[in-house]
Backbone as a ProteinNet text record, in pm:
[ID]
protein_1_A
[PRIMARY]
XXXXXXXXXXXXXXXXXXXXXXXXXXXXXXXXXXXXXXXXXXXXXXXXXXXXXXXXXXXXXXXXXXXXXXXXXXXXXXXXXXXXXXXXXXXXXXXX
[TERTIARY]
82.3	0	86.5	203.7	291.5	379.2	372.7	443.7	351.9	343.2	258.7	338.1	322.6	365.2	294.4	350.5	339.5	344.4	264.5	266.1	345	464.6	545.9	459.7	342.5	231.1	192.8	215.4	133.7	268.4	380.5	448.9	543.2	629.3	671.7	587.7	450.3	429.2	296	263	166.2	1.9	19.9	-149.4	-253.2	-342.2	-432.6	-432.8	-480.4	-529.8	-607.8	-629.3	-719.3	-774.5	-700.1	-734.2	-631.8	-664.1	-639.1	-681.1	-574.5	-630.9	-491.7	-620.2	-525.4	-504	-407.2	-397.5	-315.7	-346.6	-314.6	-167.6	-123.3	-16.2	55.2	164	226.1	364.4	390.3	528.4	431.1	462.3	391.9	425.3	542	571.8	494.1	416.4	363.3	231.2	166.4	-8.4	-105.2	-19.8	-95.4	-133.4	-135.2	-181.7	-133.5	-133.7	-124.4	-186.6	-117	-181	-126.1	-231.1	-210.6	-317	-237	-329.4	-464.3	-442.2	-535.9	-518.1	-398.2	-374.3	-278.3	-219.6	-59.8	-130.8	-22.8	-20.5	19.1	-12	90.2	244.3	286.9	455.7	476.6	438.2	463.2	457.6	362.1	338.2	404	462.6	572.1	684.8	765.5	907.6	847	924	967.8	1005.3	1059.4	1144.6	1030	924.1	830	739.3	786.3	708.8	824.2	757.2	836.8	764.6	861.1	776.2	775.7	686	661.5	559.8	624.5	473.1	287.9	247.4	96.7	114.8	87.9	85.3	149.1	201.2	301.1	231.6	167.3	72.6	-83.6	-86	-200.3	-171.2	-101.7	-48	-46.2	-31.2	-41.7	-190.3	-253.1	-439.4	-479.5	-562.6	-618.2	-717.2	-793.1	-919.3	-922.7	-797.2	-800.3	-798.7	-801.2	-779.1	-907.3	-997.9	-1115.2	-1136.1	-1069.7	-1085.3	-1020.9	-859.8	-736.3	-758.2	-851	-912.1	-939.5	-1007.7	-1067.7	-985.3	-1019.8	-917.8	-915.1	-788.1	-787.8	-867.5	-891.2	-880.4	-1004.9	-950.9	-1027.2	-998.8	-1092.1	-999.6	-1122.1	-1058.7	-1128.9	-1063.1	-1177.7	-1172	-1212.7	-1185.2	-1285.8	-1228.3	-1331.1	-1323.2	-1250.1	-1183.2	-1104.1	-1118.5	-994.1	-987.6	-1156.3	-1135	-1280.6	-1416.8	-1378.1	-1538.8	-1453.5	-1601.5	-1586	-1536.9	-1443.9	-1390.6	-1526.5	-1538.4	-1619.5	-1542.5	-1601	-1542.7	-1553.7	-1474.1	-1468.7	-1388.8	-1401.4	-1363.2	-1197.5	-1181.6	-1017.2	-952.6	-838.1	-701.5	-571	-497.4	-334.7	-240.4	-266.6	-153.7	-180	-100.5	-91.7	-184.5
-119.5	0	125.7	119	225.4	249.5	371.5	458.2	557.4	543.1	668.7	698.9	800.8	904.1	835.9	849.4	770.3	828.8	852.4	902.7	822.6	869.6	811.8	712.5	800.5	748	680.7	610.4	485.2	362.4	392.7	282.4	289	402.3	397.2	353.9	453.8	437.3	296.3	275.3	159.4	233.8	312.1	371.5	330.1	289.5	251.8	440.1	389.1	525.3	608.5	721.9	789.8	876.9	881.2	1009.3	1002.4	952.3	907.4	995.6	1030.7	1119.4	1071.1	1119.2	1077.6	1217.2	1226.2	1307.7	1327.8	1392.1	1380.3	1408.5	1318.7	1308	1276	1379.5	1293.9	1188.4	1159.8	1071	945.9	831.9	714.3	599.3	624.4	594.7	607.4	690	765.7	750.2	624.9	655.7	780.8	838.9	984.7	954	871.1	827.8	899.9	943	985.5	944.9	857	809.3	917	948.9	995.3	928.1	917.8	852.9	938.3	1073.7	1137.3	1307.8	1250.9	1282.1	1374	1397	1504.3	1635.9	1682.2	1863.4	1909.4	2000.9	2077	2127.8	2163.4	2084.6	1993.1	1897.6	1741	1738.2	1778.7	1759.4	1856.1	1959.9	2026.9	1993.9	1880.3	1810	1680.7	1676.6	1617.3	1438.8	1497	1351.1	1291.5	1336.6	1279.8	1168.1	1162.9	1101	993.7	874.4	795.9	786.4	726	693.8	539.3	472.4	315.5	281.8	141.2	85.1	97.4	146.2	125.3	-26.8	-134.9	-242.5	-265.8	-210	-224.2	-147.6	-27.5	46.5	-42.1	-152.7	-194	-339	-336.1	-438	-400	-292.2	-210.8	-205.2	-200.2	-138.2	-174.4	-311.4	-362.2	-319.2	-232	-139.7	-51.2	-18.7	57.4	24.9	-94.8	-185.5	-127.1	-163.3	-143.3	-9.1	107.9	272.5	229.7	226.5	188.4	238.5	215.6	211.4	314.6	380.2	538.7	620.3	691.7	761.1	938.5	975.1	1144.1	1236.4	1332	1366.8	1326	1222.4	1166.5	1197.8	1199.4	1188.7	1122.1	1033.7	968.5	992.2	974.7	999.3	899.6	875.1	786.1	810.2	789.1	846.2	721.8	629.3	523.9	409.4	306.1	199.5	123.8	45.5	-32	31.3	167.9	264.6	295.8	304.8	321.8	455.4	427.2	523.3	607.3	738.2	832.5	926.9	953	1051.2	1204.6	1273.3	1407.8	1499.3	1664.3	1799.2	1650.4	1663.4	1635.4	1769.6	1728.9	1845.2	1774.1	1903.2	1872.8	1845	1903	1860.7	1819.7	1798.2	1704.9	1873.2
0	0	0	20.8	10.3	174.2	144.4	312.2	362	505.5	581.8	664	736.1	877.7	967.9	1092.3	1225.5	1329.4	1431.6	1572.9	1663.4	1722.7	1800	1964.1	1921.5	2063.7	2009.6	1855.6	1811.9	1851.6	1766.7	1741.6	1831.3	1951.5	2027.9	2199.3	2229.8	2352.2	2302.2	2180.7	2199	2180.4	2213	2181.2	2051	2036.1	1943.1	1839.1	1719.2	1601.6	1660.6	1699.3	1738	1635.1	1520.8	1419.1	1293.5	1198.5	1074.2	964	891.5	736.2	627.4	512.5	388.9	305.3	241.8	231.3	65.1	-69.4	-163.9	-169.4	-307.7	-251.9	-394.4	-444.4	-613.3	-561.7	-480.2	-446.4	-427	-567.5	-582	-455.5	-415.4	-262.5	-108.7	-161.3	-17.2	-46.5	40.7	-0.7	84.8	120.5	180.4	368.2	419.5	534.7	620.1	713.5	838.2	971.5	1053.6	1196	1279.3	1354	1521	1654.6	1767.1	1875.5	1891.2	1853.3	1881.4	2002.6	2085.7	2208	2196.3	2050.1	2064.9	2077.5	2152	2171.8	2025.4	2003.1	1888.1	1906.8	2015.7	2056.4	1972.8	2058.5	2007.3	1872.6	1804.7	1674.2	1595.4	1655.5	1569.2	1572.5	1640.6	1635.7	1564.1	1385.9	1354	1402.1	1470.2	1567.3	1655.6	1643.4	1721.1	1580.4	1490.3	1360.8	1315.2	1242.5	1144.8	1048.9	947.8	795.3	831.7	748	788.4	676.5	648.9	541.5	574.5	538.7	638.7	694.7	586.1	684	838.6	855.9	1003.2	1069.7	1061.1	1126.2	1166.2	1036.5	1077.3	1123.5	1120.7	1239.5	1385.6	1401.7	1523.9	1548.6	1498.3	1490.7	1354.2	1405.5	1305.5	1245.1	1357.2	1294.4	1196.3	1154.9	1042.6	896.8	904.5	778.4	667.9	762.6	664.6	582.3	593.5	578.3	469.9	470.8	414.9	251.1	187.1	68	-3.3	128.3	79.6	22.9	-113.8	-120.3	-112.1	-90.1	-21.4	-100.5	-32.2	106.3	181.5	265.8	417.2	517.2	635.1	757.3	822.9	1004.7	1067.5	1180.8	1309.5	1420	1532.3	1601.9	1708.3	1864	1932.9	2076.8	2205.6	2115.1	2236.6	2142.5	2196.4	2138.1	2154.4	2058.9	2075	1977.1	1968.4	1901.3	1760.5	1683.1	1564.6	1472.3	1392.4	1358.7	1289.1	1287	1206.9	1152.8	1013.7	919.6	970.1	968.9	977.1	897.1	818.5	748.7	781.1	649.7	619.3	674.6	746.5	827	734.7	722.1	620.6	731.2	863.9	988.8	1071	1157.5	1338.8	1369.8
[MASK]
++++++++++++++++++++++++++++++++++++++++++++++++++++++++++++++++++++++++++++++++++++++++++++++++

C-alpha cells in the first residue's frame, strides 16, 4: 500500500489510532496516510522527531481497525473516541 507518517504514541508508547487522514499526494511511494493517537499537543506535533515513515501495513499491524478505511481515497480523515469505538469521518485536516 505504500508509506505513511506515524505518531510516535502509536508505534513507540503503543497507543491505538485515534485520528487518521489521507492526504493527496504525487510521491507514488507515499499513499498519503497519516496516523495519530489522537492525544498530541501541537509541541509534540511540531518536532519532527516525534514522527516515522513506515509501510501502512506495520501500522495496521499495530491497529487492526483501520484496515477497513485503508481504501478510501484522499482527502479523508477519521476519528474515534477510544480503542474499541468506531472510527467516524470528519472535514479532512493537512496537519498534526
Amino acid at each position: 500500500m505504500g508509506a505513511c507518517l506515524a505518531s510516535d504514541r502509536i508505534t513507540v508508547d503503543g497507543q491505538y489510532v485515534g485520528h487518521m487522514y489521507r492526504e493527496t499526494t504525487n510521491d507514488p511511494m507515499d499513499s498519503g496516510w497519516r496516523f495519530l493517537a489522537g492525544d498530541e499537543a501541537q509541541e509534540y506535533c511540531d518536532n519532527s522527531g516525534n514522527f516515522g515513515l513506515f509501510a501502512v501495513n506495520t501500522i495496521a499491524n499495530y491497529d487492526r481497525s483501520i484496515i477497513p478505511l485503508l481504501d478510501i481515497e484522499a482527502p479523508c480523515a477519521f476519528v474515534r473516541d477510544g480503542a474499541g469505538s468506531e472510527f467516524r469521518a470528519v472535514t479532512p485536516i493537512t496537519e498534526c
